[in-house]
N, C-alpha and C positions, 0 to 999 in steps of 0.2 A: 866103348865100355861105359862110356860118361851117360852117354845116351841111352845105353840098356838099364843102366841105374834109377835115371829117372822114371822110366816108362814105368818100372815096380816099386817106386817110391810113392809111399802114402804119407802123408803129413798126420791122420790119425793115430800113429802107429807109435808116434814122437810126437803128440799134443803140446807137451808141457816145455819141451825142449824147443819146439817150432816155436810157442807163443811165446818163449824167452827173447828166442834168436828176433822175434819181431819186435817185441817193446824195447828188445835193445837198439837194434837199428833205427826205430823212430826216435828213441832218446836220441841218441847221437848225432842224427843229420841237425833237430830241431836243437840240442842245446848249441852244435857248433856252430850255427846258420844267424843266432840270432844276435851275437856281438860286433858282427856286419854289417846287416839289418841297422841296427843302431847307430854305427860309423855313419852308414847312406844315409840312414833319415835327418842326423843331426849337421852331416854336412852339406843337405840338399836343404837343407830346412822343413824337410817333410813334417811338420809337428800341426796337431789338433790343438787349436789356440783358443782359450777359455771363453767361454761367453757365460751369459744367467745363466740359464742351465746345466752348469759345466759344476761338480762337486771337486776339482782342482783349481789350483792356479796358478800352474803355469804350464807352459807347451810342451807337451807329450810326443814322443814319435808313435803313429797308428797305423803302422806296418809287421804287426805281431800276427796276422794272419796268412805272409811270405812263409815265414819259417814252420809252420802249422803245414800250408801245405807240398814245402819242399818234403817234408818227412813224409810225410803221405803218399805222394809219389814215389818216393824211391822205394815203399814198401810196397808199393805195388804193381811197381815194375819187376824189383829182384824177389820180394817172397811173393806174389803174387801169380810169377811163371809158371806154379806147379799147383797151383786153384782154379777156381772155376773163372778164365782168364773172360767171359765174354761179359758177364757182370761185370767183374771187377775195372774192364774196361770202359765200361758205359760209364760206370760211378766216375773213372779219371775224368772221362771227357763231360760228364758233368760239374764235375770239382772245378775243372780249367774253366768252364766257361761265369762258373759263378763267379772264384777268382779274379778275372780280367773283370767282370761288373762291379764289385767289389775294392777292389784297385781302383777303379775310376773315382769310385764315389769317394773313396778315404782320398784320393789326390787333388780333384777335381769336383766333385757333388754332384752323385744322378738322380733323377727325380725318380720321388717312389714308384709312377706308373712304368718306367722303362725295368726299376728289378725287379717287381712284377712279374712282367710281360718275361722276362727273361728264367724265373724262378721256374712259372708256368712250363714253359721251352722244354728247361732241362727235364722237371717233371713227369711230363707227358713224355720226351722219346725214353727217358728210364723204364714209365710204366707201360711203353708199347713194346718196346725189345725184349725188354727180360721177361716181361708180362708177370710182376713181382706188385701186386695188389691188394689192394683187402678185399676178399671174396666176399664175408660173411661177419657177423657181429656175434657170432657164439650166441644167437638167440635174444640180445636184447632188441626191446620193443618189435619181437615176433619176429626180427629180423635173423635167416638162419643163414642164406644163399642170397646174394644179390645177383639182378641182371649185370651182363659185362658192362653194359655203358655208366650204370648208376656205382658201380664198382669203382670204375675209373674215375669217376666223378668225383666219387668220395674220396676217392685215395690220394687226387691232386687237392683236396680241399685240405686234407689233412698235410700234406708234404709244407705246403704254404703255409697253414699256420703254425709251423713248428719252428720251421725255415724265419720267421716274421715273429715269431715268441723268444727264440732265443737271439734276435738282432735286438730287441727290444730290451732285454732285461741287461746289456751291456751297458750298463750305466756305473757298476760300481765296481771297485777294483777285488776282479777277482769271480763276480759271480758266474758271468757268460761261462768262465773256462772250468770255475770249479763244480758247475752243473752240467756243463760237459763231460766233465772227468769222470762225474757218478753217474751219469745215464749210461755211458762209454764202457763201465768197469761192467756196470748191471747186464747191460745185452752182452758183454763179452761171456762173463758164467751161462746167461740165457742159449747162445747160439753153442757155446762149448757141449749143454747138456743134449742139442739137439743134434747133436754132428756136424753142424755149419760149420767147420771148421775155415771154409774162406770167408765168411762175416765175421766171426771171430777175431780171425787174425786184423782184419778191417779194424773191429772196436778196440783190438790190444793195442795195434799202429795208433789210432786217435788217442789213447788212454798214455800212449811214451812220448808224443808229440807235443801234449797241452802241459807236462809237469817242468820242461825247461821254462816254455812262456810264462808259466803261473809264477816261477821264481820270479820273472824278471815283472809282472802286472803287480804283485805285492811288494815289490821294491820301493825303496822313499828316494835313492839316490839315482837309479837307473831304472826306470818306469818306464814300461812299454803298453801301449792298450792293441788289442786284437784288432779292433778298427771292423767294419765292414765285411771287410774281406774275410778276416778270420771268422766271426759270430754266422757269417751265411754258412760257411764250410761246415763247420761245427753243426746247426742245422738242417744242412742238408744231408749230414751221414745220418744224424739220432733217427731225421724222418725217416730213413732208409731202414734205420734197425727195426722200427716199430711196424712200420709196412710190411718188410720180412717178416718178423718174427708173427703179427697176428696173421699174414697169409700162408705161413708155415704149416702154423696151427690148424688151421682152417683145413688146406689141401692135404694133410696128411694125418690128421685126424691124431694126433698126440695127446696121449690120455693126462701127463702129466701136467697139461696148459690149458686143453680142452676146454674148460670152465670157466677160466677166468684171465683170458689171455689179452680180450681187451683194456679191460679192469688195469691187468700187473701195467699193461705199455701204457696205458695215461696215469697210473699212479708214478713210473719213473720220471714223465715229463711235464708233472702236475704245476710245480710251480712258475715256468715261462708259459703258460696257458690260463692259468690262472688270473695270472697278469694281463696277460694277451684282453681277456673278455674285458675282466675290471676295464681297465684304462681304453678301451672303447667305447664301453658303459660310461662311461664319467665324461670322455671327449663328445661323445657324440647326443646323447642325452639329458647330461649337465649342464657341462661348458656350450653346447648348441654351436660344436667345430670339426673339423676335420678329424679324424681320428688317426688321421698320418700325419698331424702337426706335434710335432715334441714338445713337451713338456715337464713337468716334477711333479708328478701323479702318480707315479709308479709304486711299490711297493716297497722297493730298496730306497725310494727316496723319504717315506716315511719312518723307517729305520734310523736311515741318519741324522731326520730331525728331532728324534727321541736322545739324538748322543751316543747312539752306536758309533762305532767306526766304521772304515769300510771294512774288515777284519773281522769286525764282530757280525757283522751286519751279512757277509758272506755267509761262514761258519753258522750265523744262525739260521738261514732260508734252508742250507743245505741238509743242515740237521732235522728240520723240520721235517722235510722232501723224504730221509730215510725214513723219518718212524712212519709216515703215510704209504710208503712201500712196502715197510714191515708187518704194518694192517694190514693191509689188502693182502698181504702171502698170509696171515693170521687167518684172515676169514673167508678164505678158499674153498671151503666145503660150503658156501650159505652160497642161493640161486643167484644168479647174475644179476640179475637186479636188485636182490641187497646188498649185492657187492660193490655196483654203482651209486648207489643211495648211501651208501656206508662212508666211499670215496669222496663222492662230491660234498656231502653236508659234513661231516668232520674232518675232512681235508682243509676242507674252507677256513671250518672253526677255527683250526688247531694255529695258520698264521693271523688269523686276526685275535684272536684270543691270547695269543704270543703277543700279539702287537698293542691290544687294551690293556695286558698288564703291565707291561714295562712302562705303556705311557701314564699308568696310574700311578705306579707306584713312583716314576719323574713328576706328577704333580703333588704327589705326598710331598717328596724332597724338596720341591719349590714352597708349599705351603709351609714347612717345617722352616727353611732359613726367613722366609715372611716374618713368620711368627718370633723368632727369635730376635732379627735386625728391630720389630717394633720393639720389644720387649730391651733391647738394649739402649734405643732413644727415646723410650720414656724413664726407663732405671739413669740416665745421664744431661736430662732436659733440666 
């Protein structure tokens, strides 16, 4: 009986009920998994120990990326038995293998060429099995249909630098998870409107899995950082959604994305990309160094030195990131390529123009008590 149920069971049918019963499951493994988590790290001594570069100080446990993907699994073992199981199964055994790289490096330190090589790996057997790629660029620069090889080519260039934008931008408390959380919610409505309902449930699973963590990454007393582990996982699902979602568009000719689908997927994942370029540009053409050697270059780390918090400094990238989203769906009807010119030049503006006023208006307030402190040791000299 059990068995003839499922066979006529559609999870379409029960959308709203299915992507309940999911974001509830992924809450629950991830908030109950991480008070553990915590136990282990604080009594193994697992903790990230401040150095220069470190905007804490003192030792963090960086095993917040365990309880990310214990949820993850178990949503994709139990609601994922009635989805498209042969994806959903590649993505496990791609998550597992990042995971364990990951792991290493938060417990041990792996050199950037071994996660890499290993990003690469999972990459390429994703985009050979499922054969889940970016076909085509909706027509920018004439590009309408790519050959399979330069497809694949592109498609692991992009997995990589997503994968490697959002390890990057884990610098401040809160951001990795909470532009997680908004790319996560984005492709979950995205893949809903398409009928993906197993991506879907994929992005609603990451979207109930990152809001326990993010309690405990914004905490003063019980701080957890995502570490490695977590920021690969996190980008390696978004690159999976992006990939989907503009190969969806592409193969299935979706009038409602059609136009501007590559546009909407790098407007969601604009600001770890963003970054990504910058702070290559500056390591490698500036500084005249590696561009895989860490540093306080980043974008959030100019943030904090304006007196943001890490709170504000969060809350404001992310904010940003909406209204660039909410452009780009604003001006959907203009040709792809002013919709890319549109993206890239006031995307750009919009956080450093965010970031020239705040610091203006910090050096107004620095000139104003200047001017005052003189003005009171001459009134008392």
């Amino acid at each position: 009986m059990i068995q003839s149920l499922l066979e006529y069971f559609n999870p379409l049918d029960y959308k709203y009920l299915w992507l309940l019963i999911t974001f509830s499951l992924a809450f629950i493994v991830s908030f109950s998994s991480f008070p553990a988590i915590l136990r282990v790290a604080e009594a193994k001594h697992l903790m990230d120990e401040p150095d220069e570069r470190s905007t804490h100080s003192s030792n963090v446990p960086t095993l917040g990326g365990i309880g990310i993907y214990m949820s993850m699994v178990v949503v994709i073992t139990l609601i994922g038995a009635l989805l498209d199981t042969k994806v959903l199964l590649l993505i496990l055994g791609g998550m597992t293998f990042l995971f364990f790289l990951g792991l290493k490096d938060d417990l041990l330190i792996l050199s950037p060429r071994k996660k890499f090589i290993g990003q690469l790996i999972v990459a390429l057997l994703l985009i050979i099995f499922t054969d889940t790629r970016i076909v085509g660029l909706s027509g920018i620069f004439g590009v309408a249909i790519m050959p399979y090889w330069v497809s694949v080519i592109f498609t692991l260039f992009v997995y990589l630098v997503i994968i490697n934008g959002y390890n990057l931008i884990d610098g401040v408390d809160g951001l990795a998870g909470t532009l997680g959380l908004f790319a996560s919610a984005c492709f979950a409505v995205i893949f809903m409107s398409l009928g993906d309902i197993s991506i879907a449930t994929l992005a609603v699973g990451l979207v109930g899995s990152l809001i326990p963590f993010l309690r405990l990454n914004f905490s003063k007393r019980r701080k957890l950082f995502m570490g490695d582990t977590g920021s690969m996982l996190v980008g390696f699902l978004i690159a999976f959604f992006v990939v989907r979602f503009i190969g969806q568009v592409q193969l299935l000719n979706v009038e409602s994305f059609e136009a501007y689908a590559p546009v909407l997927a790098l407007s969601i994942v604009f600001f770890p990309l963003l970054d990504t370029l910058r702070i290559f540009i500056v390591r490698a053409f500036i500084y005249k160094k590696s561009p895989f050697i860490a540093d306080k270059n980043h974008l959030h780390h100019r943030f904090l030195q304006l007196g943001f918090s890490h709170g504000k400094t969060t809350l404001s990238i992310v904010a940003v990131n909406f209204a660039i989203v909410c452009m780009v769906i604003l001006g959907k009807d203009l040709d792809i390529h002013s919709q890319l010119i549109l993206l890239l030049v006031f995307g750009s503006l919009f956080y450093y123009a965010f970031f020239i006023y705040f610091w203006a208006k910090r050096f107004k307030y620095k000139t104003r008590r200047l001017r005052y402190r003189s003005k009171l040791i001459k009134r008392f000299s």
